[in-house]
Structure formats: structure tokens, C-alpha cells
C-alpha positions in Angstrom: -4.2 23.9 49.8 -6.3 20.9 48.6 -6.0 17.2 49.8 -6.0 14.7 47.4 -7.3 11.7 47.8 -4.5 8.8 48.3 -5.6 6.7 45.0 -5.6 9.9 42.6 -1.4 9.1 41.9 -2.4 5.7 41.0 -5.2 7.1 39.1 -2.9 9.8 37.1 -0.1 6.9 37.0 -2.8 4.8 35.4 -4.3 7.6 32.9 -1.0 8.5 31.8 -0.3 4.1 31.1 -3.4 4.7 28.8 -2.4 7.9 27.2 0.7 6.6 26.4 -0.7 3.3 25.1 -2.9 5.4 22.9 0.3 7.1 21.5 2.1 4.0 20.8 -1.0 2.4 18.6 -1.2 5.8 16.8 1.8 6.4 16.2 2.3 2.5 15.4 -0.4 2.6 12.8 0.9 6.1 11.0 4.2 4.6 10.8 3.3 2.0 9.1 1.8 3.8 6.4 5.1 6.2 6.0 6.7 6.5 2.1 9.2 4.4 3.0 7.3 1.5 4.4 5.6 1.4 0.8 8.8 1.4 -0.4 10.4 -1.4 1.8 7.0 -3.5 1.0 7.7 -3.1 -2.5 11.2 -3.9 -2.7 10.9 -6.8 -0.8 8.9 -8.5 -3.0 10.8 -6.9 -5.9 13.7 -8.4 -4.6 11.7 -11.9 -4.3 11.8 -12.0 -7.8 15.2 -10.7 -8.6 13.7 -7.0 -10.0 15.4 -3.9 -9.0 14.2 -1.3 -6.1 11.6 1.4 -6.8 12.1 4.6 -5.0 9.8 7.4 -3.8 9.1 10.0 -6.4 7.4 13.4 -5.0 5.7 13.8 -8.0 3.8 10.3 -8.1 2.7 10.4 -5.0 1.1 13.7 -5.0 -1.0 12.3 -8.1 -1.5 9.2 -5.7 -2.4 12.0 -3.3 -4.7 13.8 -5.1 -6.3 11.0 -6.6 -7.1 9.1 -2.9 -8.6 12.3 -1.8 -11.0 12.3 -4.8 -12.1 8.7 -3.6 -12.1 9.4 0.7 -16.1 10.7 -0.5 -16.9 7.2 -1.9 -14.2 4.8 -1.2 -14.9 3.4 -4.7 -12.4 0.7 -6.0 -12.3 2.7 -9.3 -8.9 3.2 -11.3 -7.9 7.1 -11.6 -7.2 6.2 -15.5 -4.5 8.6 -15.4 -0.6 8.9 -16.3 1.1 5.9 -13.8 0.2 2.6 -13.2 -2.0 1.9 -10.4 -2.7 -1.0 -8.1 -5.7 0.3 -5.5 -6.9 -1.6 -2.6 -10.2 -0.8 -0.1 -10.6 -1.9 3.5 -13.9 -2.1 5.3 -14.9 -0.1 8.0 -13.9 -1.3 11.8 -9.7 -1.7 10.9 -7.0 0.6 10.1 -6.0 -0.9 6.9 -2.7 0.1 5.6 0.4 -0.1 3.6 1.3 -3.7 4.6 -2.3 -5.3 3.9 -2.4 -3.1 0.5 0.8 -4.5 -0.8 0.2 -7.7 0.6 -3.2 -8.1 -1.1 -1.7 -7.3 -4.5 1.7 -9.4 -3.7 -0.4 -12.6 -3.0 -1.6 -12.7 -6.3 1.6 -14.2 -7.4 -0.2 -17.3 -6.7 -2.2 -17.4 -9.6 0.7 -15.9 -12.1 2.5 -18.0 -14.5 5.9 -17.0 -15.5 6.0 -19.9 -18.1 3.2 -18.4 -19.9 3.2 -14.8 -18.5 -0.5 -15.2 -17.5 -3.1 -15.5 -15.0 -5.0 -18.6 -14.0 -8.0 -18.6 -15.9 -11.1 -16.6 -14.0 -8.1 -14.9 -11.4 -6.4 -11.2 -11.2 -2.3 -11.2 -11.1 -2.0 -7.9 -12.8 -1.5 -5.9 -9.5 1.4 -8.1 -8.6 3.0 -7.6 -11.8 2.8 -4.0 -11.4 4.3 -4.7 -8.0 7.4 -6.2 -9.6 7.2 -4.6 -12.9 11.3 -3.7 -13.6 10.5 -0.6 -16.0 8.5 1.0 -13.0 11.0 2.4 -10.6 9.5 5.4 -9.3 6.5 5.1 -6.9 4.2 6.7 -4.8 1.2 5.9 -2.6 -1.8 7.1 -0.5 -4.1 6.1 2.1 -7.1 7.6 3.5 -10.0 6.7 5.5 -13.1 7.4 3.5 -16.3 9.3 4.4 -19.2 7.9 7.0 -17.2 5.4 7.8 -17.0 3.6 4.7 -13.4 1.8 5.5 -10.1 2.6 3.7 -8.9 3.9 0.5 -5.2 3.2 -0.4 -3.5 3.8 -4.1 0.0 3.2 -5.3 1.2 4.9 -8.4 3.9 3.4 -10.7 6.2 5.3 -13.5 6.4 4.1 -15.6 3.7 2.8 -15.6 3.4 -1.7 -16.1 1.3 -4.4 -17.5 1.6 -4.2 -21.0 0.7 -6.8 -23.5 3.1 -9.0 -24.8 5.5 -7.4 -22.5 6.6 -9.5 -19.2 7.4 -8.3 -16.0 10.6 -10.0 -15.2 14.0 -8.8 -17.4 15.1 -12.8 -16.8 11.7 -13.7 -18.5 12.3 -11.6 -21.2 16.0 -13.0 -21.9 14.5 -16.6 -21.4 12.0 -15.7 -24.5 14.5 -14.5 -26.8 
């Protein structure tokens, strides 16, 4: 039988410290890109503005899916132009981007909405934060993937209905308030 050398248990102790470290970020940073975190993310900010909750829809989110594996070749920020209402965000290369900076991005856009008016300052984008709290949209579903030659990170979220109509608002207590 083989001799070890004394420090090898240290050694495997520390590998398997590593190993398991390694698990924990990746397993960390797939979590947090799970249906329901999109869904959580949502409804928080949903419930920020007194809208109802969106839930996960199977069929959404394979179109959200489908449409973010068209765009891991190019990671262009270019709308699908289909069916639901989309919000997209892109991440550059050297993070793991995910569902929390995705909504977030779209969510701090609320900054430069006006309910008063239902508009954007002049020169700014609030529409993806009115999709986020659109209250016809109550069915969602979302994608991320990391794009080609390392060209960062592709996410999509899908909305049915879809939002953002003219002359509509997002809010129903807007809508009462115009009356």
C-alpha cells in the first residue's frame, strides 16, 4: 500500500472547500435566474404600485425561450416584434447578469415616469417599467442566456397581454383618477 504524504488530507480538505465554493456560486447564480425569481422581482414592484401579481405562463416563456436563443448568436438588443410584450435587457461580457439586474434596469425607470401626465421625461425611456407594472399583463415569462464569443448576456421577459398602449395608463387607480 501507498504512503501519503501527511499534507495531502489538508490538501483534499482544501480542494473539496473550493469545490464546494464553486457549487455554491453556481448554484447561487442559476437560482437566481429561476421562473419564480422573475416572478417575485415583478411582483414586488407590481405591488409598489398597488397592481396585481403576474404569474408564470409555460407558454410565454417558451416564446421568451425561443426568442433568447435566436439572440445568444448576436446578443442584439432587438425586440422579437412578436405576440407579448417585451422588456429585453443585455449585459456585457465579464458578469453573470441576471434576473435581478434585468428587472432592476427596467424598474428604475420609474424615475423618469409621470403618473400625472402618464409620460416620460422628455429625451428618457419609462416604457419598460410600465410593462413591468402594466395591470392587464398577468401572465409572464422570461429567458436568459449568455450569448456567443463572449459577447455578455441576453435576457427577455414576455408579457400577455401584452402593455404600453397609447392613451391607455398602466395603473387601474390612474385610470379611475381620469374618469
Amino acid at each position: 500500500m501507498a504512503a501519503f504524504p501527511k499534507h495531502s488530507s489538508s490538501l483534499a480538505a482544501a480542494f473539496f472547500a473550493v469545490s464546494m465554493a464553486i457549487a455554491a456560486i453556481t448554484t447561487t447564480a442559476l437560482a437566481q435566474n429561476t421562473p419564480q425569481d422573475f416572478v417575485d422581482l415583478h411582483n414586488r414592484a407590481r405591488a409598489a404600485d398597488g397592481v396585481g401579481p403576474v404569474a408564470w405562463d409555460a407558454t410565454v416563456a417558451k416564446y421568451a425561450r425561443d426568442y433568447a436563443a435566436k439572440r445568444a448568436g448576436d446578443c442584439k438588443l432587438q425586440h422579437s416584434g412578436g405576440p407579448f410584450g417585451e422588456n429585453i435587457f443585455w449585459g456585457s461580457a465579464g458578469r453573470a447578469w441576471g434576473a435581478a439586474d434585468a428587472v432592476k434596469s427596467w424598474v428604475d425607470e420609474k424615475k423618469h415616469y409621470h403618473l400625472s401626465s402618464n409620460s416620460c421625461d422628455p429625451g428618457k425611456v419609462c416604457g419598460h417599467y410600465t410593462q413591468v407594472v402594466w395591470r392587464k399583463s398577468t401572465r409572464l415569462g422570461c429567458a436568459r442566456v449568455v450569448c456567443a464569443a463572449n459577447r455578455g448576456v441576453f435576457v427577455v421577459c414576455s408579457y400577455d397581454p401584452p402593455g404600453n398602449f397609447n392613451g391607455e395608463r398602466p395603473f387601474l387607480t390612474l385610470d379611475a383618477a381620469a374618469k
